[in-house]
N, CA, C and O atoms as a printed pandas DataFrame, in Angstrom:
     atom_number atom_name residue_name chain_id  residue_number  x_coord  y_coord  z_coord
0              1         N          UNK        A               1   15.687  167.845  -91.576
1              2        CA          UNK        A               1   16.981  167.859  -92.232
2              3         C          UNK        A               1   17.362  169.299  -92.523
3              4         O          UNK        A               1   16.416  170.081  -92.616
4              5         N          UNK        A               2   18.500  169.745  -92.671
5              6        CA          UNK        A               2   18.861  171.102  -92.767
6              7         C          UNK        A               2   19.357  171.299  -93.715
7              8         O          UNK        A               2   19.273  170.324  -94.462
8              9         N          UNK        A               3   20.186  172.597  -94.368
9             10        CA          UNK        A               3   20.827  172.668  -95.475
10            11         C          UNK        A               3   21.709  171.710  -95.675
11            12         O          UNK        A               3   22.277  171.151  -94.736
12            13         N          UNK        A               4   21.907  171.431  -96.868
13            14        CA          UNK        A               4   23.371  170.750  -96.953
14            15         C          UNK        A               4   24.578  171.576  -97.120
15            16         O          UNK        A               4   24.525  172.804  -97.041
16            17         N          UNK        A               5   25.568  170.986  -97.328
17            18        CA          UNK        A               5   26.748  171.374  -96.986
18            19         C          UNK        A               5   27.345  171.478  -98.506
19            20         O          UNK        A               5   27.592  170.451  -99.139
20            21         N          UNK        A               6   27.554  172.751  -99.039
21            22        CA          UNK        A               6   28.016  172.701 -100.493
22            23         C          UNK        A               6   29.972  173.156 -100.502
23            24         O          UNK        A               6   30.577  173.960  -99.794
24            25         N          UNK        A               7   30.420  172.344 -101.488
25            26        CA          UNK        A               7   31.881  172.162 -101.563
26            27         C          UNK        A               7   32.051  173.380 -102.328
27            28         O          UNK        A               7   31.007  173.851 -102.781
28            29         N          UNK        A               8   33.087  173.974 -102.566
29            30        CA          UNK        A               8   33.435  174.785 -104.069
30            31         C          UNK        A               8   35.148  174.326 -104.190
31            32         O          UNK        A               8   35.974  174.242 -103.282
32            33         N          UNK        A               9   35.306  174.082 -105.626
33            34        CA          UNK        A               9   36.512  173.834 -105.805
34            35         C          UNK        A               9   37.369  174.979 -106.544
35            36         O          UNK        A               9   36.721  175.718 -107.285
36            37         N          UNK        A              10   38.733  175.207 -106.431
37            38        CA          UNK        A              10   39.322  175.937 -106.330
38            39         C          UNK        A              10   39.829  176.008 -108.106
39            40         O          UNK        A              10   40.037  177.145 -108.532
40            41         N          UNK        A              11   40.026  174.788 -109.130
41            42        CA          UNK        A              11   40.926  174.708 -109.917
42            43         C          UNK        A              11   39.737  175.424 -111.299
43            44         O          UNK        A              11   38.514  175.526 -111.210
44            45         N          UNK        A              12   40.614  175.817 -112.472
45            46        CA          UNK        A              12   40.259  176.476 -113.276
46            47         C          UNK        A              12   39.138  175.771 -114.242
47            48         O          UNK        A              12   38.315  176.461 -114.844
48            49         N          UNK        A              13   39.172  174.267 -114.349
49            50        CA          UNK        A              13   38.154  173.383 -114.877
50            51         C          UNK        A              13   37.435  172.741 -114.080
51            52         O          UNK        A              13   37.765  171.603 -113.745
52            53         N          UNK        A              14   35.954  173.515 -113.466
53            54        CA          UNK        A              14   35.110  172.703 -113.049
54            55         C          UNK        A              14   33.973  172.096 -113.691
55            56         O          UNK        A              14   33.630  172.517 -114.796
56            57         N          UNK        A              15   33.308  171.102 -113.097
57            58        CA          UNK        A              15   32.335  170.503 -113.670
58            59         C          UNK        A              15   31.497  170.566 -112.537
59            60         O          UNK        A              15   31.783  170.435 -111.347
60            61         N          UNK        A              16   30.000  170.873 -113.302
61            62        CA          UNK        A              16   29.044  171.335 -112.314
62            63         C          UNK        A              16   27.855  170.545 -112.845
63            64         O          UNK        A              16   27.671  170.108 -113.981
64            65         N          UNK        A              17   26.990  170.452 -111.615
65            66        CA          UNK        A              17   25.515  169.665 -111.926
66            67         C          UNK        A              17   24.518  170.584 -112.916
67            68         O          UNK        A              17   23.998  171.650 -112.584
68            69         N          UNK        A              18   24.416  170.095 -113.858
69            70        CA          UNK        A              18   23.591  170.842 -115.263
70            71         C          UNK        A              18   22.501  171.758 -114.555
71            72         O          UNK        A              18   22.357  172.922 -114.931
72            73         N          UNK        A              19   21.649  171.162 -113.410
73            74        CA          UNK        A              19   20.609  171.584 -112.984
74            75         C          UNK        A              19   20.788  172.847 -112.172
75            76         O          UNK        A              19   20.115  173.876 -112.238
76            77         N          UNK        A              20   21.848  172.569 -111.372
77            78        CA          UNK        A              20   22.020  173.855 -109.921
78            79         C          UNK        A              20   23.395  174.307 -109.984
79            80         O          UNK        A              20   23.904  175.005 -109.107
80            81         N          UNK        A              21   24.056  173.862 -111.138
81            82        CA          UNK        A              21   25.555  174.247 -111.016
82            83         C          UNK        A              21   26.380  174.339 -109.776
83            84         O          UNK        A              21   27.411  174.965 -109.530
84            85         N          UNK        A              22   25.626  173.527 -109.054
85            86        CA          UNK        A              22   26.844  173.173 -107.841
86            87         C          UNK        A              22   27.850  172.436 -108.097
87            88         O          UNK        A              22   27.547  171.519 -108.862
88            89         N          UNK        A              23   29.150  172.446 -107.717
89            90        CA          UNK        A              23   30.379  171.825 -108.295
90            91         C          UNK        A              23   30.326  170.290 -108.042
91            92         O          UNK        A              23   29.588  169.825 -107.173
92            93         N          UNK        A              24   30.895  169.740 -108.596
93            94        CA          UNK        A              24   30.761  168.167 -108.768
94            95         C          UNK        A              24   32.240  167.899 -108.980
95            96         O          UNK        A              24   32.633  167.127 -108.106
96            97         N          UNK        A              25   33.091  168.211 -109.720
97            98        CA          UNK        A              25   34.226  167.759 -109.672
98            99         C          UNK        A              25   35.300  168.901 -110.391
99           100         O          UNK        A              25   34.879  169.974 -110.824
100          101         N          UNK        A              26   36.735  168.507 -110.448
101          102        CA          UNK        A              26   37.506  168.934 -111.005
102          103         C          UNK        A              26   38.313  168.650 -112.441
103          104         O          UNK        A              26   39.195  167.857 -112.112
104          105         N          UNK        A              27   38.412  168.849 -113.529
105          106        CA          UNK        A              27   39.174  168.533 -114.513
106          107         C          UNK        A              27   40.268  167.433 -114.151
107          108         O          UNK        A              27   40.457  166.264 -114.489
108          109         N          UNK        A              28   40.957  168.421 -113.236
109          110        CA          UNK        A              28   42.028  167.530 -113.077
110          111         C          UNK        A              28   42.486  166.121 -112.769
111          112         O          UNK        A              28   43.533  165.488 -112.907
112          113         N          UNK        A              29   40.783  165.794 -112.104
113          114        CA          UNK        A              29   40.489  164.791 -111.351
114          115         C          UNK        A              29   40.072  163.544 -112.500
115          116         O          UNK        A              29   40.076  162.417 -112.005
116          117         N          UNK        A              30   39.753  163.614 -113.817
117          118        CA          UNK        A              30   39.794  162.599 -114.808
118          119         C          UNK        A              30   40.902  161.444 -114.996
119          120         O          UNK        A              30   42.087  161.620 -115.280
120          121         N          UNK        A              31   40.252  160.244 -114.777
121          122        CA          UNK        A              31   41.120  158.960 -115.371
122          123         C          UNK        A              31   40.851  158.956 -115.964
123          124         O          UNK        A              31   41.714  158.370 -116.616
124          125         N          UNK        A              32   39.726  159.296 -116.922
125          126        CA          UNK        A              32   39.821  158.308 -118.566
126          127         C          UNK        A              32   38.034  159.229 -119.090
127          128         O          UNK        A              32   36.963  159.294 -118.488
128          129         N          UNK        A              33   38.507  159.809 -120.501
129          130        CA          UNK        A              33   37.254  159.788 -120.986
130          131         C          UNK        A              33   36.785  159.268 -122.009
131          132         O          UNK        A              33   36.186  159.948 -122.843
132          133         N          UNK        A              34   37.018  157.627 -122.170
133          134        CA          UNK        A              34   36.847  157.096 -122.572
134          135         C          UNK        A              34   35.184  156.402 -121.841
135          136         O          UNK        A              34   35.319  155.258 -121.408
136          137         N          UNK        A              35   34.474  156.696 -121.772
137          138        CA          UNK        A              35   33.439  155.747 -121.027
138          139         C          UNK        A              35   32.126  155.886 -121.295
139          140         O          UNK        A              35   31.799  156.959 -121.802
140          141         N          UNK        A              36   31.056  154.865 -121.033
141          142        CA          UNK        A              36   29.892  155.452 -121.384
142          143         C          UNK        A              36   28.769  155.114 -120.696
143          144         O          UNK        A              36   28.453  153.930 -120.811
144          145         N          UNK        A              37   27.915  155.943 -119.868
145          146        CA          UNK        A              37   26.689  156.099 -119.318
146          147         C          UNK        A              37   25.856  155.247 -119.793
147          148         O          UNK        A              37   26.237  154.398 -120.599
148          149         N          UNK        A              38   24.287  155.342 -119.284
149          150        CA          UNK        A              38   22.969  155.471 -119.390
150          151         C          UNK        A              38   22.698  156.811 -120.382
151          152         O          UNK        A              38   21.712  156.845 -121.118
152          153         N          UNK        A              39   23.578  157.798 -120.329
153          154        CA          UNK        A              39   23.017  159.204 -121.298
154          155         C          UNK        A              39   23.916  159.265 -122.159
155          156         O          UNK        A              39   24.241  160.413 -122.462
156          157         N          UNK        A              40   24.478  158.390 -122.703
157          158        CA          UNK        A              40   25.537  158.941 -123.858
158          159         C          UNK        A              40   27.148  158.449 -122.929
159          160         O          UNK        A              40   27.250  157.470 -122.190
160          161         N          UNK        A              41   28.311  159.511 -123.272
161          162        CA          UNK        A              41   29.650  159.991 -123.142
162          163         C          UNK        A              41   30.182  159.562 -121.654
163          164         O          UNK        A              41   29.106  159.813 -121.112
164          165         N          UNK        A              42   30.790  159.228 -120.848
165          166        CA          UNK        A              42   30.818  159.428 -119.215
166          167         C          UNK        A              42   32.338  159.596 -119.020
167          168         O          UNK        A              42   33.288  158.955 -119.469
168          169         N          UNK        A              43   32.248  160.826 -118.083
169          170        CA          UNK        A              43   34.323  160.362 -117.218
170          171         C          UNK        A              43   34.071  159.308 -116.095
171          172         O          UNK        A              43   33.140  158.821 -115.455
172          173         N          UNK        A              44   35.506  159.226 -116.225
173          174        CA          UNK        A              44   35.789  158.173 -115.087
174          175         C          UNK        A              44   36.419  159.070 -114.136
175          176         O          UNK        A              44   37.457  159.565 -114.575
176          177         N          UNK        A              45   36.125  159.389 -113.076
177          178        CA          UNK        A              45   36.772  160.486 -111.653
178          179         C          UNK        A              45   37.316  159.493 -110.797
179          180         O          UNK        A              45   36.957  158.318 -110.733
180          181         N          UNK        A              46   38.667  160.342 -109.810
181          182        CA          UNK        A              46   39.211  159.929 -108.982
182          183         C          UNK        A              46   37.924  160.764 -107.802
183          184         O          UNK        A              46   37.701  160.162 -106.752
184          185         N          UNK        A              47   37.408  161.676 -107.982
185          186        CA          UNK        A              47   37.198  162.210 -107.191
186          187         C          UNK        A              47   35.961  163.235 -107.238
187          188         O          UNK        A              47   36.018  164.151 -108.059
188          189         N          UNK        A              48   35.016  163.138 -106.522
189          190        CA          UNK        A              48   33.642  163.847 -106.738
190          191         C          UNK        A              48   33.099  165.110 -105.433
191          192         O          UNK        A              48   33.517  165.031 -104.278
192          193         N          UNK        A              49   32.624  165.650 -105.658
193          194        CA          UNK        A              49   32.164  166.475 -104.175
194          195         C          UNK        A              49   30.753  166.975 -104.569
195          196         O          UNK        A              49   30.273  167.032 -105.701
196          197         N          UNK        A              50   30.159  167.347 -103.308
197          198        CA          UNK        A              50   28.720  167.759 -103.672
198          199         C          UNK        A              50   27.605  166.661 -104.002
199          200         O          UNK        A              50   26.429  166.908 -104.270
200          201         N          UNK        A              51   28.099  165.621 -103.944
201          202        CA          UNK        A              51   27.035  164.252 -104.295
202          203         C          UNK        A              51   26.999  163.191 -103.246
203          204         O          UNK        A              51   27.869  162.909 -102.421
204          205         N          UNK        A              52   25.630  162.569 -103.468
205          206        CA          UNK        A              52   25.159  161.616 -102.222
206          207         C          UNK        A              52   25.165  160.416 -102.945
207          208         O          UNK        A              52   25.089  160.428 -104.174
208          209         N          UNK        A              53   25.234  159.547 -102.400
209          210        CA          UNK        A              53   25.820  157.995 -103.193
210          211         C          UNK        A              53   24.489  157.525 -102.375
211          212         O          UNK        A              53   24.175  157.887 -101.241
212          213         N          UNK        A              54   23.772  156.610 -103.250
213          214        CA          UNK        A              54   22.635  155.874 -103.271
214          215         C          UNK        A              54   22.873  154.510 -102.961
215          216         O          UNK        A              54   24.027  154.220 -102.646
216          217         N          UNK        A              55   21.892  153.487 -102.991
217          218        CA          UNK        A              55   21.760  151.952 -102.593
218          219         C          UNK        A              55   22.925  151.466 -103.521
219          220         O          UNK        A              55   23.331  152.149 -104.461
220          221         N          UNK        A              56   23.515  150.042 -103.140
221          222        CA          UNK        A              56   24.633  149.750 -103.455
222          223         C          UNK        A              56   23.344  148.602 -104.840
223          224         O          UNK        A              56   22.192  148.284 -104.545
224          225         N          UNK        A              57   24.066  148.231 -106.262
225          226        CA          UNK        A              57   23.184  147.292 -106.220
226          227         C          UNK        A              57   24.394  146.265 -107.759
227          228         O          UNK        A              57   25.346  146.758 -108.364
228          229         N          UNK        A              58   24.029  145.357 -107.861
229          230        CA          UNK        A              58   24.677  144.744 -108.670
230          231         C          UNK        A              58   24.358  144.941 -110.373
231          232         O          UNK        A              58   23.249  144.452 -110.585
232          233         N          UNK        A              59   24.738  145.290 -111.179
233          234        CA          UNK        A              59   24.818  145.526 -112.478
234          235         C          UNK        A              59   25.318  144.547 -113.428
235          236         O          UNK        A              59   26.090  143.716 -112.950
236          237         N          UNK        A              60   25.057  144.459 -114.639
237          238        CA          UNK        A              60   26.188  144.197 -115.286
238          239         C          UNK        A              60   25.546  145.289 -116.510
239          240         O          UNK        A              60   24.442  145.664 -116.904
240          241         N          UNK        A              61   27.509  145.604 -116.929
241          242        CA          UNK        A              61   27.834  146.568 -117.237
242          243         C          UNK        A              61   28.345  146.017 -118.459
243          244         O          UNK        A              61   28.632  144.822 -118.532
244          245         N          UNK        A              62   28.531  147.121 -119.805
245          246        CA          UNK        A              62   29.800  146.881 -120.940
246          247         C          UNK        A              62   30.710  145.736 -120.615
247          248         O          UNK        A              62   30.719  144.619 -121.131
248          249         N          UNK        A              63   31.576  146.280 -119.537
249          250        CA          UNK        A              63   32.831  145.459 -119.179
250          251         C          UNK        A              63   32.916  144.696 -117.896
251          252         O          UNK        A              63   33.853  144.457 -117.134
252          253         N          UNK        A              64   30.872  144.197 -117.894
253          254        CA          UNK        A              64   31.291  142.610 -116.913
254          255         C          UNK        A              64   30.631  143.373 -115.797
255          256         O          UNK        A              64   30.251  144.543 -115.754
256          257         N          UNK        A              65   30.591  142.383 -114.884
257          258        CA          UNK        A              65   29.737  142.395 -113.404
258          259         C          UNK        A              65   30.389  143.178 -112.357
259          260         O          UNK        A              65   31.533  142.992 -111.940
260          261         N          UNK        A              66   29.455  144.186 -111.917
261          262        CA          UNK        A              66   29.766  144.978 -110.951
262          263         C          UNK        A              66   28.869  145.665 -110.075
263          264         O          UNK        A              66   27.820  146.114 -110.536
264          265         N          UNK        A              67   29.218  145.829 -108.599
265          266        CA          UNK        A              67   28.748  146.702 -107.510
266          267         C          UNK        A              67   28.857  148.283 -107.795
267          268         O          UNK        A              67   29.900  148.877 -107.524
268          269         N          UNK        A              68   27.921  148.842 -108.264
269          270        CA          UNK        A              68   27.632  150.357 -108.281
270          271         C          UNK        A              68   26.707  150.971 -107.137
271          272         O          UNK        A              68   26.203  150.430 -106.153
272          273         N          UNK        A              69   26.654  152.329 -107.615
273          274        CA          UNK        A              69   25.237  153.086 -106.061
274          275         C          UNK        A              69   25.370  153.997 -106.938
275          276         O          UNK        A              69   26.479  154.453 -107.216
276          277         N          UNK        A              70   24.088  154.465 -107.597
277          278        CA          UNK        A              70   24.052  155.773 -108.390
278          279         C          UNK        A              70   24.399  156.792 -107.284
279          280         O          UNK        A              70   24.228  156.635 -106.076
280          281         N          UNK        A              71   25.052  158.144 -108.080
281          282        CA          UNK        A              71   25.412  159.386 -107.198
282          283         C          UNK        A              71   23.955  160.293 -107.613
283          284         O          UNK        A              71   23.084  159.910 -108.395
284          285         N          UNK        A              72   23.979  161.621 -106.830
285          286        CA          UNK        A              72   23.004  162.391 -106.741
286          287         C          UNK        A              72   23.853  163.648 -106.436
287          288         O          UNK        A              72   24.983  163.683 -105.948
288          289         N          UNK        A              73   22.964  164.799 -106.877
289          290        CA          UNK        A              73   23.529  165.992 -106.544
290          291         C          UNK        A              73   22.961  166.510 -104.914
291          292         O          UNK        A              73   21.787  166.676 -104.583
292          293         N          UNK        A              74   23.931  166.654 -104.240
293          294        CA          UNK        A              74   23.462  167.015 -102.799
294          295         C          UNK        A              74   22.485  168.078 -102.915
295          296         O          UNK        A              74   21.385  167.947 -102.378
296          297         N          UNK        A              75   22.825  169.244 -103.647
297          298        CA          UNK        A              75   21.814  170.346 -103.688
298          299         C          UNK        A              75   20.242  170.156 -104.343
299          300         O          UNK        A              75   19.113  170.468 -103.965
300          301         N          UNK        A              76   20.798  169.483 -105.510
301          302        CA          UNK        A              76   19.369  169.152 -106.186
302          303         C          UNK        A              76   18.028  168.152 -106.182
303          304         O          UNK        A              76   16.815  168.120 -106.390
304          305         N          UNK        A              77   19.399  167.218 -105.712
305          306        CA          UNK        A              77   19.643  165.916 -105.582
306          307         C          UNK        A              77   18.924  164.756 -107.222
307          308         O          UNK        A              77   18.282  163.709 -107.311
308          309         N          UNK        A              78   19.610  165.884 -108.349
309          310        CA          UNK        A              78   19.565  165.090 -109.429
310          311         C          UNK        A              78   20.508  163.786 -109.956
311          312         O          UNK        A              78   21.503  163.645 -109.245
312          313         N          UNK        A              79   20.415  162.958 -110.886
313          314        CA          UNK        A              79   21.303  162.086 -110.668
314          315         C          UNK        A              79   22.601  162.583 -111.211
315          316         O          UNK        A              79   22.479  163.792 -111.405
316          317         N          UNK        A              80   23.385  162.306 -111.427
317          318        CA          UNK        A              80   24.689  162.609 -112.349
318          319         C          UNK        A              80   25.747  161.615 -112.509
319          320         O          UNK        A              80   26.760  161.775 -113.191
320          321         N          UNK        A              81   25.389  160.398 -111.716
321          322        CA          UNK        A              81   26.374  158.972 -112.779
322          323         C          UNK        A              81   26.002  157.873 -111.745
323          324         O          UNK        A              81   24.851  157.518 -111.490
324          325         N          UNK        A              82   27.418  157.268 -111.052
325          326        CA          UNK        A              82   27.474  156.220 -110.917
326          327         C          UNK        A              82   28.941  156.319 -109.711
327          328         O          UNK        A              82   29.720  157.261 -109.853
328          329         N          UNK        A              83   29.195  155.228 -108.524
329          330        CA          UNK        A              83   29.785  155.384 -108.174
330          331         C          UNK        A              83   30.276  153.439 -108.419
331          332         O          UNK        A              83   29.458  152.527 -108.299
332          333         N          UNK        A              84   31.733  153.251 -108.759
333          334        CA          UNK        A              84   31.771  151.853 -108.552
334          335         C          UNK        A              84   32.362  151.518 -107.183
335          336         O          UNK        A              84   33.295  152.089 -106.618
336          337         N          UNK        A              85   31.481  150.256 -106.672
337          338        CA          UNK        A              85   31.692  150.043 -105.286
338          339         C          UNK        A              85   33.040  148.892 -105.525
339          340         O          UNK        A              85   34.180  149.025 -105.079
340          341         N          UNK        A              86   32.555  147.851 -106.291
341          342        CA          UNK        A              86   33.271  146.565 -106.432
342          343         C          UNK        A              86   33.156  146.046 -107.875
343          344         O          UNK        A              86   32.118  146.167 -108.527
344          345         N          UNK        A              87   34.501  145.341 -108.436
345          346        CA          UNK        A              87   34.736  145.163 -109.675
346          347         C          UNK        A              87   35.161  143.695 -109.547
347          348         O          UNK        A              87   36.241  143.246 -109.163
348          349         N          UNK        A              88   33.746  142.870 -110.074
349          350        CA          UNK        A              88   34.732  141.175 -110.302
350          351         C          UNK        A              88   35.078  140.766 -110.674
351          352         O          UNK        A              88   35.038  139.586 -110.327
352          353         N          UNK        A              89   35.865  141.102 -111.835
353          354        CA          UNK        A              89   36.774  140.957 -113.342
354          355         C          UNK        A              89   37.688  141.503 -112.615
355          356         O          UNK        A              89   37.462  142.528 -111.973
356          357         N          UNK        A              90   39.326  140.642 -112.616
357          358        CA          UNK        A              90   40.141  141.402 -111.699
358          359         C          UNK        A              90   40.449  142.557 -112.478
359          360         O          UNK        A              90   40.623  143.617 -111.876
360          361         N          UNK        A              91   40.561  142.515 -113.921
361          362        CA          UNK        A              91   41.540  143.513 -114.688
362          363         C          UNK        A              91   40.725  144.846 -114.624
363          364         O          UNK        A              91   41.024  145.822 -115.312
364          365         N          UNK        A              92   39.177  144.803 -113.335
365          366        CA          UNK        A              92   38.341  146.278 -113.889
366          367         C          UNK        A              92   38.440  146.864 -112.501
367          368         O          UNK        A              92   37.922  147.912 -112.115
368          369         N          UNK        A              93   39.211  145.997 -111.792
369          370        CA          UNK        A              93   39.456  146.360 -109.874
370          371         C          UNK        A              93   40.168  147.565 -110.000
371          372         O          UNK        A              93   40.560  147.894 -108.880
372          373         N          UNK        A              94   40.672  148.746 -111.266
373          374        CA          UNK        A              94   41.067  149.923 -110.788
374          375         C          UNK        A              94   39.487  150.676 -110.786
375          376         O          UNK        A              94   39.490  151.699 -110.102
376          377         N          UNK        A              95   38.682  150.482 -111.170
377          378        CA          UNK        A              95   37.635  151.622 -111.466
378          379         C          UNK        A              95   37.089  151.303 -109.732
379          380         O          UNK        A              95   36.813  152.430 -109.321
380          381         N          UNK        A              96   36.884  150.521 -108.844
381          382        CA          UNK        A              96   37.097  150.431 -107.337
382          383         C          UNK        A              96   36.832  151.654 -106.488
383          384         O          UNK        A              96   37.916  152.177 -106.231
384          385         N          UNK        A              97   35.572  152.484 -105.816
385          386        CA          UNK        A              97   36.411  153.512 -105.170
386          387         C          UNK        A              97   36.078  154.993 -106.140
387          388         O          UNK        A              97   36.111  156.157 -105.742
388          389         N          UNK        A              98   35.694  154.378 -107.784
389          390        CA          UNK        A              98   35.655  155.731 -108.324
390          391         C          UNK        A              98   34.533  156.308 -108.789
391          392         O          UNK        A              98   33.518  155.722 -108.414
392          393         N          UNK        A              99   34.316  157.435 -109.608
393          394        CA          UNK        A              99   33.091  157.355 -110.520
394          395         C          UNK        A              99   33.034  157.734 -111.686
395          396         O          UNK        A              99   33.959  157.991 -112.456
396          397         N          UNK        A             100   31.396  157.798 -111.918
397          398        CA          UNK        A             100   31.252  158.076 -113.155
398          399         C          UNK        A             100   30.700  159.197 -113.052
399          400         O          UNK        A             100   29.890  159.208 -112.125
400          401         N          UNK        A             101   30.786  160.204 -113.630
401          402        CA          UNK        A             101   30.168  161.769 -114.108
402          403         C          UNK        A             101   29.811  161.892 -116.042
403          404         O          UNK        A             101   30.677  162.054 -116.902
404          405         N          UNK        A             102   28.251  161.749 -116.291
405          406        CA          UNK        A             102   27.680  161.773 -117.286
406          407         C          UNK        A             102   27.510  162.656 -117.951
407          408         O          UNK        A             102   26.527  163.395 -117.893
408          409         N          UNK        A             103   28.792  162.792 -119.008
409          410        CA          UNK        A             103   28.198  164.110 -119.890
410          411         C          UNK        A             103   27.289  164.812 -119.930
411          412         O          UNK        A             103   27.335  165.885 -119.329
412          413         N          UNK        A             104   26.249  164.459 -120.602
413          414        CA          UNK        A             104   24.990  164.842 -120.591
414          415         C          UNK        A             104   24.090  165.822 -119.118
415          416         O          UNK        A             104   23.171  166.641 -119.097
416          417         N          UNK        A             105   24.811  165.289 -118.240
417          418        CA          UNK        A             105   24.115  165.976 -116.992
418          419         C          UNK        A             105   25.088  166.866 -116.346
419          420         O          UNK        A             105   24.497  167.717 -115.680
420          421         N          UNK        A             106   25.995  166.946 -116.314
421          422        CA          UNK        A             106   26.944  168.017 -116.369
422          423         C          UNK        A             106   27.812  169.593 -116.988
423          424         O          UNK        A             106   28.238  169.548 -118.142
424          425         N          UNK        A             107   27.925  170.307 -116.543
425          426        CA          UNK        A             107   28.084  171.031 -117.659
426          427         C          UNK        A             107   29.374  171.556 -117.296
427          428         O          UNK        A             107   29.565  171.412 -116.089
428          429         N          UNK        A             108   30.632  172.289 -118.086
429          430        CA          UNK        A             108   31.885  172.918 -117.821
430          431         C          UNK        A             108   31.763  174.293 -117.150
431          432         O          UNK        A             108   30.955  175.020 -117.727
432          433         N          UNK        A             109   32.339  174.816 -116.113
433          434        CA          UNK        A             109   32.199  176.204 -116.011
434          435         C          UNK        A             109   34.124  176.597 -115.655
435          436         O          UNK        A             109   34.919  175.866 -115.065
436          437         N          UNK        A             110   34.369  177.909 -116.236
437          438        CA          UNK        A             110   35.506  178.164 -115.876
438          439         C          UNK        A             110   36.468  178.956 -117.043
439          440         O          UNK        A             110   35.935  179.811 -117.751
440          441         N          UNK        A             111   37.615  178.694 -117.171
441          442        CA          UNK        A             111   38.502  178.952 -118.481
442          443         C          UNK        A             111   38.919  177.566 -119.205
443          444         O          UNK        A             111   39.973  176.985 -118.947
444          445         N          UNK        A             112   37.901  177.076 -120.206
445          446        CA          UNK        A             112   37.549  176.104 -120.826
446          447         C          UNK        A             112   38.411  176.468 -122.286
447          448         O          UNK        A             112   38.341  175.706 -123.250
């Protein structure tokens, strides 16, 4: 296997993997921080980079039964949340497609 392939994002609020500070996402990219992990606090992202999405597996969660695949940091390959695959409560079918990024394992870099 060879290097991986690391993203860098361009916008003034990034969020980076606690461990290797490789970028993980953008500020801008938050639906809701209202949410909560396995470690505490969690966002909800439209949008992630730098991470490898794991086995798909069934959960149940706070808000009801669902298809997740924990994410991983490509570089480190530590964990850092959750990706939701499928939501069977219709009213949770927006989180579909998105993820989770865990406070706790993340950290801010930028003009905060």
């Amino acid at each position: 296997m060879g290097r991986p392939y690391k993203e860098y994002l361009d916008g003034n609020k990034i969020f980076c993997c606690s461990n290797c500070r490789a970028h993980a996402a953008d500020n801008d990219d938050i639906m809701s921080k209202a949410f909560t992990g396995r470690h505490g606090r969690a966002y909800l992202m439209k949008r992630v980079v730098n991470v490898s999405v794991g086995t798909r597996e069934d959960r149940e969660l706070l808000t009801g039964y669902h298809t997740i695949a924990d994410i991983y940091c490509n570089i480190c390959e530590s964990y850092l949340g959750w990706k939701y695959e499928r939501a069977y409560e219709i009213n949770q079918r927006y989180k579909e497609g998105h993820y989770i990024l865990e406070r706790e394992l993340i950290i801010k870099e930028g003009d905060w």
